[in-house]
C-alpha positions in Angstrom: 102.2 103.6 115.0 105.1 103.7 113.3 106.6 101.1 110.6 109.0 99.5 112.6 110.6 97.4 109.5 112.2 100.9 108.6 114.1 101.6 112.1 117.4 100.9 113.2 117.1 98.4 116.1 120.3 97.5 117.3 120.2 100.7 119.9 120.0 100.3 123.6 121.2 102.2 127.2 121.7 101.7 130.9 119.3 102.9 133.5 120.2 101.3 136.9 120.6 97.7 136.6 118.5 97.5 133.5 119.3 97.6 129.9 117.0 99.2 127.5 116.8 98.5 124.1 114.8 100.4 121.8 114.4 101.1 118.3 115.5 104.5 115.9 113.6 105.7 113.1 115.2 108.7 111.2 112.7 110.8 110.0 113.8 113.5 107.2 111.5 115.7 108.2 112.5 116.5 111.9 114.6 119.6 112.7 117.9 118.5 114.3 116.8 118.8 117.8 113.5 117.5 117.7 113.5 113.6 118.8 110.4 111.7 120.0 110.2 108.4 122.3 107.5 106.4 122.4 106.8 103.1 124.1 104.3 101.3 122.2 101.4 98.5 123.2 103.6 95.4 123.5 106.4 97.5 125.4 108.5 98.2 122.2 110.6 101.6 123.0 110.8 103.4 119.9 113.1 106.8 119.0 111.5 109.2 116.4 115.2 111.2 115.1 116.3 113.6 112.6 118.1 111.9 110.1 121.3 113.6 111.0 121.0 113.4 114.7 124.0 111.7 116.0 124.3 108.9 118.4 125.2 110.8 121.1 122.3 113.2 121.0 120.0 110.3 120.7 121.5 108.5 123.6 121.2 111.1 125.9 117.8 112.3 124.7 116.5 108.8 126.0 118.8 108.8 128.8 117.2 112.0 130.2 113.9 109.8 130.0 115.3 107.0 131.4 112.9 106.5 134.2 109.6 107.3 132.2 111.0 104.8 129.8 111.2 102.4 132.4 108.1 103.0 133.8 106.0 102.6 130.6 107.8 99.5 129.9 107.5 98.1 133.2 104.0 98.6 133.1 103.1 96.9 130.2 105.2 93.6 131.4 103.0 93.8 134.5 99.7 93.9 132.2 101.0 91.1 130.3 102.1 88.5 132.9 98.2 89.1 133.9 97.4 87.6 130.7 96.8 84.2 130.1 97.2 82.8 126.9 94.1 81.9 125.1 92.7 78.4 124.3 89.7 79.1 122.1 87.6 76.8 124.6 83.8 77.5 125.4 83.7 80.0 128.4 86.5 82.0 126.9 86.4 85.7 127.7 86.4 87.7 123.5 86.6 91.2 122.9 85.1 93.1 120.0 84.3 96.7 119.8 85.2 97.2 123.2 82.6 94.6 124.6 83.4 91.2 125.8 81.7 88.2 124.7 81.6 84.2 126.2 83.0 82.1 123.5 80.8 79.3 122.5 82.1 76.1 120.3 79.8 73.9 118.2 80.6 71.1 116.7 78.9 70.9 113.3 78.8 69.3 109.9 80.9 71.2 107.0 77.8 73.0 106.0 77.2 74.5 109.1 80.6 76.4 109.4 80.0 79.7 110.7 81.0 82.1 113.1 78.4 84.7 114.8 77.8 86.9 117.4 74.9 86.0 118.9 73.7 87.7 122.5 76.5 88.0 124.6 78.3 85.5 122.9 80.7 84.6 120.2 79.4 81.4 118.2 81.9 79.4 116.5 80.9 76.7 114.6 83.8 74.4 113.3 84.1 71.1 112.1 86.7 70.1 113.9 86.7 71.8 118.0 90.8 71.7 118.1 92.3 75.0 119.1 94.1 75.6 115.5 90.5 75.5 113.9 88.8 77.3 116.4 91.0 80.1 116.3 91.7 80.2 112.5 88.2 80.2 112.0 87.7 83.1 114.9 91.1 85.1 113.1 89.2 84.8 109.9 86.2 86.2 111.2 88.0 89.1 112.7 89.5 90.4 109.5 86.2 90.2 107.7 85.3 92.4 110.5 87.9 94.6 110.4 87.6 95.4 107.4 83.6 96.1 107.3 84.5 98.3 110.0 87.9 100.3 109.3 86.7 100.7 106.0 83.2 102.5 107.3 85.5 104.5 110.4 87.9 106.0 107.5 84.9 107.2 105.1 82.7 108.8 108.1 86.4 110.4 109.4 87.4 111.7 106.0 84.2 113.2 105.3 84.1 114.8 108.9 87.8 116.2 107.8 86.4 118.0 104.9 90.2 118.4 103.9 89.2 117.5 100.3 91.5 114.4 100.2 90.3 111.4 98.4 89.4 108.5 100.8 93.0 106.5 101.1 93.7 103.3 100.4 93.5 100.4 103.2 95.6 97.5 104.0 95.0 94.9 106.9 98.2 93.4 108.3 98.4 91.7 112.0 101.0 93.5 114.5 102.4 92.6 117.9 103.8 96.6 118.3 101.7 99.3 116.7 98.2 99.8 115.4 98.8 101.4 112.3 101.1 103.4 109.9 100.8 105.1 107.2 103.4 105.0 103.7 104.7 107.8 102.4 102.4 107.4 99.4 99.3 107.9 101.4 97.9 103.8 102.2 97.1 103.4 105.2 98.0 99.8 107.4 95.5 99.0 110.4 96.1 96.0 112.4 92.3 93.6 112.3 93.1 92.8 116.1 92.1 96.9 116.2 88.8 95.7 116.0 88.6 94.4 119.3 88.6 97.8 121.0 86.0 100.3 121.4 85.1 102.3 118.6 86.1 105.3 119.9 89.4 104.3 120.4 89.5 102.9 116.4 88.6 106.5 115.5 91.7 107.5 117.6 94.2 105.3 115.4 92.6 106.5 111.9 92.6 110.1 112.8 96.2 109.7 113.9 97.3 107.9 110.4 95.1 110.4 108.6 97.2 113.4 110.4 100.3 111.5 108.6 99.1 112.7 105.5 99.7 116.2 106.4 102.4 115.8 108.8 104.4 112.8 108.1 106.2 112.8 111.4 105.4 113.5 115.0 106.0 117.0 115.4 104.1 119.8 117.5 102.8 120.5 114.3 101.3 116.9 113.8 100.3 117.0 117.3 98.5 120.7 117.1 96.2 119.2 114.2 95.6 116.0 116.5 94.4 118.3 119.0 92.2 120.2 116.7 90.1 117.4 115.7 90.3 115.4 118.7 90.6 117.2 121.1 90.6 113.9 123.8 92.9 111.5 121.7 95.1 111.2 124.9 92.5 109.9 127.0 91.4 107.4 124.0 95.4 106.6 123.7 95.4 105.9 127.5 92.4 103.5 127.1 94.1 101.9 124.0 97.2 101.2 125.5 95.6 100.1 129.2 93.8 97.3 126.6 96.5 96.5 124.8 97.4 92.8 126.3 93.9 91.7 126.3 93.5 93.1 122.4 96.9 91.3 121.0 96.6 88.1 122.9 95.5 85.8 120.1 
């Protein structure tokens, strides 16, 4: 869940055969031994560092983790190639909130326009039943959600905080490698395709951009206050991640 517009990306390492490329974000709040790698939904290796940690010290850090880097990313390529890309066609398997749905298109006059969930389906009423406008249409419905939702998740998670914080500002903005961030002056970014996953795991990815405001990196410390108020984030993470394809195929 980091801002990957800030990192230095031009990074990368041999592990067998393979060569890894990953991503380095210097963080000025890490002590000069403390780097973190993550691999995130779409396979995207990425290097929390110190800002003066040199190359060298990164390089090896990730080269000590050279086969659980490979692993993760391996994984998620499998996942993927299981994924086939959607046509917005009636039949169509949709997430949202962690349940699936049968997409159903209707072909209606202008007035009609409207997409619902209704029963175990996801009604799409368009105009015209072309792909483009059946998934712009779906896409637009999906933000409104998102942000009915997010919005409501952040207020009940503040409250439940009690850390006497004003409820931050939110920002919606699509992503192909993280689920959130949050800026150094407190706003936090959630992807809308979020809102395909089950609420419990939602809760995961504000809690974890919340913890930012306290801890603005990932150190022990950030993770010790992750802990305390969720105490089974991994197992949500786990879940995330295992739906990641399926959530980001649009």
């Amino acid at each position: 869940m980091r801002n990957l517009a800030l990192a230095e990306l031009d990074w990368s390492f041999h592990y067998g055969s393979d060569v890894v490329h990953f991503a380095v974000r210097r963080q000025p709040q890490r002590r000069n031994s403390s780097i973190s790698i993550h691999v995130e939904p779409e396979g995207a290796v990425v290097v929390d560092a110190p800002v003066d940690a040199s190359r060298d010290a990164i390089l090896a850090a990730v080269r000590r983790r050279g086969r659980w880097i490979q692993g993760h990313v391996a994984g998620f390529l499998r996942r993927r190639q299981n994924v086939l890309p959607r046509e917005y066609v009636s039949g169509e398997s949709f997430m949202y909130l962690g349940r699936r749905y049968r997409l159903k298109v209707i072909q209606v006059e202008s007035a009609e326009v409207s997409v619902k969930l209704r029963g175990s389906h996801l009604e799409v009423r368009v105009t015209d039943p072309q792909r483009q406008s059946v998934c712009e249409a779906t896409k637009r419905w999906i933000r409104e959600r998102a942000r009915d939702v997010f919005a409501e998740r952040l207020k009940t998670i503040v409250a439940e905080l009690n850390w006497r914080l004003p409820t931050p500002a939110m920002r919606l903005q699509a992503m192909q490698v993280q689920w959130g961030s949050c800026s150094p002056g407190g706003r936090l970014t959630l992807n809308p395709w979020l809102v395909k996953a089950p609420r419990d795991c939602i809760d995961y990815v504000v809690l974890h951009e919340l913890c930012h405001l306290k801890e603005h990196n990932h150190s022990p410390r950030f993770y010790k206050l992750l802990d305390k108020h969720m105490p089974q984030w991994r197992n949500r993470k786990k879940r995330l991640d295992e739906l990641a394809e399926s959530i980001l195929n649009t």
